[in-house]
Biotite code that builds the C-alpha atoms (Angstrom):
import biotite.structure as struc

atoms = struc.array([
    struc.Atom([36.487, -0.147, 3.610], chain_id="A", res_id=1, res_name="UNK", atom_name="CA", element="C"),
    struc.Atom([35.740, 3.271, 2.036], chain_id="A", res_id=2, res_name="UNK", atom_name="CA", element="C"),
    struc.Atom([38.375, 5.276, 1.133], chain_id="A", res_id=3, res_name="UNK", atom_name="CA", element="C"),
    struc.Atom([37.920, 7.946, 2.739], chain_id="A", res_id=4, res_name="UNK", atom_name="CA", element="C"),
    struc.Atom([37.543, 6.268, 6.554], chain_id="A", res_id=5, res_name="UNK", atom_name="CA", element="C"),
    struc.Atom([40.903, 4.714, 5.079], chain_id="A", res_id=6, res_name="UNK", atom_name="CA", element="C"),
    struc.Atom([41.979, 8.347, 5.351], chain_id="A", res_id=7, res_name="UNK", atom_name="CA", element="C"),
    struc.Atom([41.499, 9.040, 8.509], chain_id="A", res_id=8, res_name="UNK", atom_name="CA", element="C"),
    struc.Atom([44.401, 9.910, 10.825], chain_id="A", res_id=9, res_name="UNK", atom_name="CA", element="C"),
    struc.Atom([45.799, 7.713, 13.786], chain_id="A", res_id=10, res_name="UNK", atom_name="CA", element="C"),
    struc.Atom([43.156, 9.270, 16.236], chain_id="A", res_id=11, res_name="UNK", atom_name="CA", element="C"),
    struc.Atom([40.281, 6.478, 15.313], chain_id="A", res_id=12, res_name="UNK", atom_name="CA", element="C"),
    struc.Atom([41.113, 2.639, 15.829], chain_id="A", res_id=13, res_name="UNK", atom_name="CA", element="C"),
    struc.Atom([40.489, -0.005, 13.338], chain_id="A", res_id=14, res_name="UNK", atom_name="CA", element="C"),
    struc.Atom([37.145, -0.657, 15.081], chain_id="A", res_id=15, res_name="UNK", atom_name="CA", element="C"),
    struc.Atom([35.931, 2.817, 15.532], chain_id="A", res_id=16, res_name="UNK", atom_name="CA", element="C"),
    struc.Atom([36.585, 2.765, 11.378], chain_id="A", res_id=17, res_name="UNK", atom_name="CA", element="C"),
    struc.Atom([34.556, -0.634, 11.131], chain_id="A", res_id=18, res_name="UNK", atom_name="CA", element="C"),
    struc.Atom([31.411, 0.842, 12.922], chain_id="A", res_id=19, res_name="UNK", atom_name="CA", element="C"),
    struc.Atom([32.009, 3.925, 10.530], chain_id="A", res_id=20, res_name="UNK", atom_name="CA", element="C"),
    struc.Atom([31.927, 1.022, 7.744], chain_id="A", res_id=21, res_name="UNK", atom_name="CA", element="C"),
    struc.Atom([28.785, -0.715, 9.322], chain_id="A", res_id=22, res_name="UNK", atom_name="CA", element="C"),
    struc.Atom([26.979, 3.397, 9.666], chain_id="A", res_id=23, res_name="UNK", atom_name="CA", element="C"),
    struc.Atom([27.704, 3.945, 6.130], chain_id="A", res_id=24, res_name="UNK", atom_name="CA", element="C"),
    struc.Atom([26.752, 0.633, 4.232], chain_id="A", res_id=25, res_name="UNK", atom_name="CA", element="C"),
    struc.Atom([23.396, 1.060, 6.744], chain_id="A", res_id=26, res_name="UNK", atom_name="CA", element="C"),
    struc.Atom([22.882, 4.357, 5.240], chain_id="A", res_id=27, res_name="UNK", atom_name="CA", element="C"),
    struc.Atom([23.332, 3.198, 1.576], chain_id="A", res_id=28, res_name="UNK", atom_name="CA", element="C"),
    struc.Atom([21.315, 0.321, 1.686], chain_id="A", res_id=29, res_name="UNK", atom_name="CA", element="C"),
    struc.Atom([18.600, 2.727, 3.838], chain_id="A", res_id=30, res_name="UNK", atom_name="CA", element="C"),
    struc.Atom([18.694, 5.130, 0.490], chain_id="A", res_id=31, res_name="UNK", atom_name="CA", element="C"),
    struc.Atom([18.688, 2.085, -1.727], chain_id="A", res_id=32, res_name="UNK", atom_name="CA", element="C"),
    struc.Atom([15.294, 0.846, -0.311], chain_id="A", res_id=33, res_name="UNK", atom_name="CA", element="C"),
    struc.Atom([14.032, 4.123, -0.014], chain_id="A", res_id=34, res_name="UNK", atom_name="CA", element="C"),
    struc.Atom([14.548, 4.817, -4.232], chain_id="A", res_id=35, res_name="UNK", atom_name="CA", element="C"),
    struc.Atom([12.645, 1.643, -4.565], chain_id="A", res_id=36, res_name="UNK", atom_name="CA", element="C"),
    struc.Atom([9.845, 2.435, -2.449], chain_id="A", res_id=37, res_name="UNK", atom_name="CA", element="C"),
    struc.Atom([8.935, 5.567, -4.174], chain_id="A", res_id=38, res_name="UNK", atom_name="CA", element="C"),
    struc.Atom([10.040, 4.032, -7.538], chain_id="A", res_id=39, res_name="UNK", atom_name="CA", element="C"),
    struc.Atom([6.738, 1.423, -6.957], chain_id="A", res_id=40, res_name="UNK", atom_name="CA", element="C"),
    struc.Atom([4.591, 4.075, -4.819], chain_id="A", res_id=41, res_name="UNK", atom_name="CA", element="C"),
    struc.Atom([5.263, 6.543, -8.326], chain_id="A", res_id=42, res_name="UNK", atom_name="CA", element="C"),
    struc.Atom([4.011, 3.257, -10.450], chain_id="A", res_id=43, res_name="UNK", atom_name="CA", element="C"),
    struc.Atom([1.254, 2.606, -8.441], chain_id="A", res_id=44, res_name="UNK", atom_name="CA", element="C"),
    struc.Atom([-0.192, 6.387, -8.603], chain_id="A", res_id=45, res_name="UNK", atom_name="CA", element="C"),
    struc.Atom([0.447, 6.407, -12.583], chain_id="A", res_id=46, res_name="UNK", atom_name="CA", element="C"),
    struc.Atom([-1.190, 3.011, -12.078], chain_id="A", res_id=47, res_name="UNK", atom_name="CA", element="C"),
    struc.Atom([-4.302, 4.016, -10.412], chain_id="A", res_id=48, res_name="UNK", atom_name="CA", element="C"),
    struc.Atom([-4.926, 7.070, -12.562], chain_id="A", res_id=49, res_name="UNK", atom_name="CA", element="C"),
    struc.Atom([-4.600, 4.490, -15.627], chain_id="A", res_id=50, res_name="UNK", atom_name="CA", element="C"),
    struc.Atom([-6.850, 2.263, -14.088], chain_id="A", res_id=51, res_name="UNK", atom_name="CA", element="C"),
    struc.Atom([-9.999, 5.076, -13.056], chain_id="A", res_id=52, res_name="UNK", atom_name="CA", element="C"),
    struc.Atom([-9.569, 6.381, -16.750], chain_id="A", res_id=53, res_name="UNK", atom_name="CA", element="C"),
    struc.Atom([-9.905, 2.914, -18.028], chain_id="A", res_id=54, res_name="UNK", atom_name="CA", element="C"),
    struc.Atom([-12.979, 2.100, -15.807], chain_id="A", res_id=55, res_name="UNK", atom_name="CA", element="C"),
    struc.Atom([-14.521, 5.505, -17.007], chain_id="A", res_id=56, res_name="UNK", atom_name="CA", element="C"),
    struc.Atom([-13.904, 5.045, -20.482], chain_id="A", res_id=57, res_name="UNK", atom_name="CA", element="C"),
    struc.Atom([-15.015, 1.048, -20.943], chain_id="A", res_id=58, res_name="UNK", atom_name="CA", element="C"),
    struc.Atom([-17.517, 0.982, -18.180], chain_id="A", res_id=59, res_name="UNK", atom_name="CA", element="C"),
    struc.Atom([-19.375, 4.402, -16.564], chain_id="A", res_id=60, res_name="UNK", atom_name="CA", element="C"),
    struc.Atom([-19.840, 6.062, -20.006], chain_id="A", res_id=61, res_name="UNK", atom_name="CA", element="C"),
    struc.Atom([-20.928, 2.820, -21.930], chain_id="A", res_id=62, res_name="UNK", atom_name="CA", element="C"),
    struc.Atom([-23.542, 2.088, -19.119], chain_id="A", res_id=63, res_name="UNK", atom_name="CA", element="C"),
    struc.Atom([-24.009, 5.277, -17.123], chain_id="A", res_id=64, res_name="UNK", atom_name="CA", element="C"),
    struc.Atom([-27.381, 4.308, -16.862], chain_id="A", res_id=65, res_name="UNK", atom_name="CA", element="C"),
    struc.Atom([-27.609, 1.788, -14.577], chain_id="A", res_id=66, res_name="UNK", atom_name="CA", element="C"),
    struc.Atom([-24.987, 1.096, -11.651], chain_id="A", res_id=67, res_name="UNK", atom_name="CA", element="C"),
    struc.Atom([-26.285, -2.674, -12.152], chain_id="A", res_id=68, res_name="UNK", atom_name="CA", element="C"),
    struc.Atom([-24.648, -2.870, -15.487], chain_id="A", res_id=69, res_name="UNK", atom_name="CA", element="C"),
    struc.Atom([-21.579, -0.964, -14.401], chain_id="A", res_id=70, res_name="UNK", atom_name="CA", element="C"),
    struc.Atom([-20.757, -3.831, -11.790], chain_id="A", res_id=71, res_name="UNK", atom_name="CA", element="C"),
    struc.Atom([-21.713, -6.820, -13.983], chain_id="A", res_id=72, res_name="UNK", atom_name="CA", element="C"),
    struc.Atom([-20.023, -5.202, -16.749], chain_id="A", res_id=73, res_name="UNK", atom_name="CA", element="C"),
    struc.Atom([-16.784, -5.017, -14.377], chain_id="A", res_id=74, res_name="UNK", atom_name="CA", element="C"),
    struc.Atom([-16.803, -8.865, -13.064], chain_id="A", res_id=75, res_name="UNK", atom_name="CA", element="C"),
    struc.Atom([-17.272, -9.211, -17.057], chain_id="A", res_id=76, res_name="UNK", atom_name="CA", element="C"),
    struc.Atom([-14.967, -7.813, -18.304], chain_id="A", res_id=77, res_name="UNK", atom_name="CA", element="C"),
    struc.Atom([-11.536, -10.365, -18.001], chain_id="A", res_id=78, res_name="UNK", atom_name="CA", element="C"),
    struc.Atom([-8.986, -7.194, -18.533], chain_id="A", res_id=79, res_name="UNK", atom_name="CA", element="C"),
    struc.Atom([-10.557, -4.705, -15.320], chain_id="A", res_id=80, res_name="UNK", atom_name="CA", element="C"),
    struc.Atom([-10.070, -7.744, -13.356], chain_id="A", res_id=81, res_name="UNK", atom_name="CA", element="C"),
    struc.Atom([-7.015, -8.658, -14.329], chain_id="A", res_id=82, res_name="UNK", atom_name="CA", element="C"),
    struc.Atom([-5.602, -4.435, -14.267], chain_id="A", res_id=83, res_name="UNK", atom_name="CA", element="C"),
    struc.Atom([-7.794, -4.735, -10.644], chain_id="A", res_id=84, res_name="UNK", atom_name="CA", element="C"),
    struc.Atom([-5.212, -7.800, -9.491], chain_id="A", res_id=85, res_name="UNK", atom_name="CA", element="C"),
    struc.Atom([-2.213, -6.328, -10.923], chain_id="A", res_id=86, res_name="UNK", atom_name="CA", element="C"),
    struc.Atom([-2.968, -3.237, -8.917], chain_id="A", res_id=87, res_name="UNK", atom_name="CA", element="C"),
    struc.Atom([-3.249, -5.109, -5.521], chain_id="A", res_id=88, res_name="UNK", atom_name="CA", element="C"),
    struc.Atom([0.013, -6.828, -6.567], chain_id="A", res_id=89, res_name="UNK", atom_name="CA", element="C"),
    struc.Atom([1.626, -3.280, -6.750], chain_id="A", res_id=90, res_name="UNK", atom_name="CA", element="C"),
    struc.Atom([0.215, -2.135, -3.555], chain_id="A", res_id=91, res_name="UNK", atom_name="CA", element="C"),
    struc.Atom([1.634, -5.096, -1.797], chain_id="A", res_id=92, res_name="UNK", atom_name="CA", element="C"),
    struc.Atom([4.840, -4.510, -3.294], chain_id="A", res_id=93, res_name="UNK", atom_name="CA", element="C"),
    struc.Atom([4.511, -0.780, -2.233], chain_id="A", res_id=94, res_name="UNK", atom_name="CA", element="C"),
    struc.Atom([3.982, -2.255, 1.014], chain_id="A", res_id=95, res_name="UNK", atom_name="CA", element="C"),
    struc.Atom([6.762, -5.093, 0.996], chain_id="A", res_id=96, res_name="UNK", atom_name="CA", element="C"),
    struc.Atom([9.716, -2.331, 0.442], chain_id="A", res_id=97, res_name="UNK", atom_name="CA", element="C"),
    struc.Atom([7.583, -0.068, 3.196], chain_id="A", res_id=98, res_name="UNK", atom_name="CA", element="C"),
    struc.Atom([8.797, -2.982, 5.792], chain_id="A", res_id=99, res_name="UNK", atom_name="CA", element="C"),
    struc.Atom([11.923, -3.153, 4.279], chain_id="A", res_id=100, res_name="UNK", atom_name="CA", element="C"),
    struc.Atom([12.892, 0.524, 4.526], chain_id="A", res_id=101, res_name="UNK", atom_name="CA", element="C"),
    struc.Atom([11.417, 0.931, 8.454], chain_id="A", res_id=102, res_name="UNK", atom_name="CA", element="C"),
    struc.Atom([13.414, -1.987, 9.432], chain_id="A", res_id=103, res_name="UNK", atom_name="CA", element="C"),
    struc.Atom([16.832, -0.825, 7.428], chain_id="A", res_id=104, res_name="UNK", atom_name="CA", element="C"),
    struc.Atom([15.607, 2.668, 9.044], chain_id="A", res_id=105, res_name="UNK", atom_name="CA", element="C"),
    struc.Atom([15.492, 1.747, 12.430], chain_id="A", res_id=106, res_name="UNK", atom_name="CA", element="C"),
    struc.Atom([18.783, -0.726, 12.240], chain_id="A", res_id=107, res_name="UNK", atom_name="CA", element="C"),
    struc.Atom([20.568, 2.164, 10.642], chain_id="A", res_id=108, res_name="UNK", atom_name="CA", element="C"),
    struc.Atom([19.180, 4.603, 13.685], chain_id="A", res_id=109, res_name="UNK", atom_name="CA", element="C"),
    struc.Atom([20.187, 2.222, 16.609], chain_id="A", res_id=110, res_name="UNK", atom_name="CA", element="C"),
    struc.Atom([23.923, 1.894, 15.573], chain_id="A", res_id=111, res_name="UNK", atom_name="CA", element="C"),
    struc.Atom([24.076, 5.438, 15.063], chain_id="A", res_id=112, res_name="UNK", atom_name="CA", element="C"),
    struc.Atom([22.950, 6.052, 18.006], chain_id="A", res_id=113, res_name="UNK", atom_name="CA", element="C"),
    struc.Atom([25.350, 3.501, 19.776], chain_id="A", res_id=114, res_name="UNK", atom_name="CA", element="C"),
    struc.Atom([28.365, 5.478, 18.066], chain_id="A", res_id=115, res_name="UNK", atom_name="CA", element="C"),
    struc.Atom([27.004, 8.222, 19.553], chain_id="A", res_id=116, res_name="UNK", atom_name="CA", element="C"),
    struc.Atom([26.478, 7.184, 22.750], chain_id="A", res_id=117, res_name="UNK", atom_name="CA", element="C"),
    struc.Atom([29.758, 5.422, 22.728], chain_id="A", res_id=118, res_name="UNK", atom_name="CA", element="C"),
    struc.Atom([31.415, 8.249, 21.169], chain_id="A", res_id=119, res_name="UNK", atom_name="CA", element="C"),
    struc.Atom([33.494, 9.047, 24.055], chain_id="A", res_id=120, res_name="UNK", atom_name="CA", element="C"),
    struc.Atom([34.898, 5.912, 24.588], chain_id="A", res_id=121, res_name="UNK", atom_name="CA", element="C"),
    struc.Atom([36.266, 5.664, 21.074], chain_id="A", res_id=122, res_name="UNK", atom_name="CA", element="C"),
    struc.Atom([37.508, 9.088, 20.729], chain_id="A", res_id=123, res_name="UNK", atom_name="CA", element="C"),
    struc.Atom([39.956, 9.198, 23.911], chain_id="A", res_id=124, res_name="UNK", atom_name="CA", element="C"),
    struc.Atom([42.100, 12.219, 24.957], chain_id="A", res_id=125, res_name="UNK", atom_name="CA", element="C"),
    struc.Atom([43.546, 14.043, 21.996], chain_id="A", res_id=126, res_name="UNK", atom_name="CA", element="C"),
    struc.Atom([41.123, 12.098, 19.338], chain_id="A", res_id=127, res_name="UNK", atom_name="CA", element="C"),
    struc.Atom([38.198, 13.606, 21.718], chain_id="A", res_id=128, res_name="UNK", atom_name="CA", element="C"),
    struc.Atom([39.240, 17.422, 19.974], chain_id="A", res_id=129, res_name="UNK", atom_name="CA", element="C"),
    struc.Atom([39.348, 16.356, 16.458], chain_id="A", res_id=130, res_name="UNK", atom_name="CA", element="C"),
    struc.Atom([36.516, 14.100, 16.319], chain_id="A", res_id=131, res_name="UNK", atom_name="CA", element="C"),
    struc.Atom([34.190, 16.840, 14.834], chain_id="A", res_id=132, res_name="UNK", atom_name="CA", element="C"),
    struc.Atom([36.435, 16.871, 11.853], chain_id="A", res_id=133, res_name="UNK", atom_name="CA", element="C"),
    struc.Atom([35.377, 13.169, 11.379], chain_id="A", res_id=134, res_name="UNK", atom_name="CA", element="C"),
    struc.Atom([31.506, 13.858, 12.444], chain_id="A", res_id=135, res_name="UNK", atom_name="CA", element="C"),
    struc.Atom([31.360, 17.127, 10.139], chain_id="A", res_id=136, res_name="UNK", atom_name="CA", element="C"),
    struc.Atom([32.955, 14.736, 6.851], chain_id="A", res_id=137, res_name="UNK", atom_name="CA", element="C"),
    struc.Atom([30.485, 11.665, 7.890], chain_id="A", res_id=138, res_name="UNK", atom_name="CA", element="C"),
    struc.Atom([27.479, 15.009, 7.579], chain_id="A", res_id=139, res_name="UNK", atom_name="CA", element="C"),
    struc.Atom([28.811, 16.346, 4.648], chain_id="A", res_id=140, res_name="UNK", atom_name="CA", element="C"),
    struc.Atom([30.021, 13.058, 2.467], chain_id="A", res_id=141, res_name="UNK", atom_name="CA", element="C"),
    struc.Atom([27.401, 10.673, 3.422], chain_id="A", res_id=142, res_name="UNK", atom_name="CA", element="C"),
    struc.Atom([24.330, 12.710, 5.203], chain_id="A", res_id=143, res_name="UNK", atom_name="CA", element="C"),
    struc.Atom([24.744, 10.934, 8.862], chain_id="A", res_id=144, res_name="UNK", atom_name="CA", element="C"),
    struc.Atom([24.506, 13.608, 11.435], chain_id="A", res_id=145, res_name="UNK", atom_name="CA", element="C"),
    struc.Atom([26.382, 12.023, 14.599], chain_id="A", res_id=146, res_name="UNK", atom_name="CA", element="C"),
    struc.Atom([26.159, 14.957, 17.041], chain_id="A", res_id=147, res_name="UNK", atom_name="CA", element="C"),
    struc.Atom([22.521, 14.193, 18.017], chain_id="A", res_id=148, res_name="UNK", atom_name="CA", element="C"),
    struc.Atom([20.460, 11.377, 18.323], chain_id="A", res_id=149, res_name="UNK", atom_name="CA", element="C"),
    struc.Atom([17.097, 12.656, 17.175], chain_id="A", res_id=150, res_name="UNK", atom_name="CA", element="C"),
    struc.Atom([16.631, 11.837, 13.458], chain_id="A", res_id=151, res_name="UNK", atom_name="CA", element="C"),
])
């Protein structure tokens, strides 16, 4: 458990603390997918520009004259094919951690939502005052807003 939900005072049970847990590894593996997403999206960009400077360089100024020779010239040419499948294979990685991060996104989004929603169940009585102490270090330490739902 992280130490700082190990911290907190007698207010918030063991299980409150677990969801906590759950909200927080959510949230890091959320951020996690996230960095990798735009890590391939970047690559793919720098990718792409690489690729229409290559095709302009080897192919439209050598045979600008005739889009015929441009498109043989392309099916040709074993390297623009192969740079032309290695892009597709980065856009459906691009895609891949896309799925990943909506799905990590929306799991992370439904249990904060149920600790919000259930938030007066496991903050009873006296916990019920000092529970924005916990909500305001779970915004500032980790970046999960619990007083509202919307994202």
């Amino acid at each position: 458990m992280d130490s700082v939900l190990l911290m907190l005072d007698d207010g918030t049970d063991e299980a409150t603390k677990q969801m906590l847990q759950n909200l927080i590894e959510r949230k890091r593996k959320l951020d996690k997918l996230h960095k990798k997403q735009m890590f391939f999206l970047s690559l793919f960009f720098l990718y792409t520009f690489l690729f229409i400077y290559l095709f302009y360089k080897k192919l439209l100024i050598p045979y600008s004259d005739s889009a015929f020779q441009i498109i043989s010239s392309f099916f040709d040419s074993r390297m623009m094919l192969l740079l032309l499948l290695a892009g597709a294979a980065l856009l459906g990685a691009v895609k891949i951690f896309r799925d990943q991060k909506d799905k990590a996104e929306e799991e992370f989004h439904a249990l904060r939502c149920e600790i919000i929603d259930k938030s007066k169940d496991l903050w009873k009585n006296d916990a019920w005052e000092n529970r924005h102490k916990i909500f305001e270090m779970m915004e500032r330490k980790f970046g999960i807003n619990l007083y509202h739902e919307s994202k």
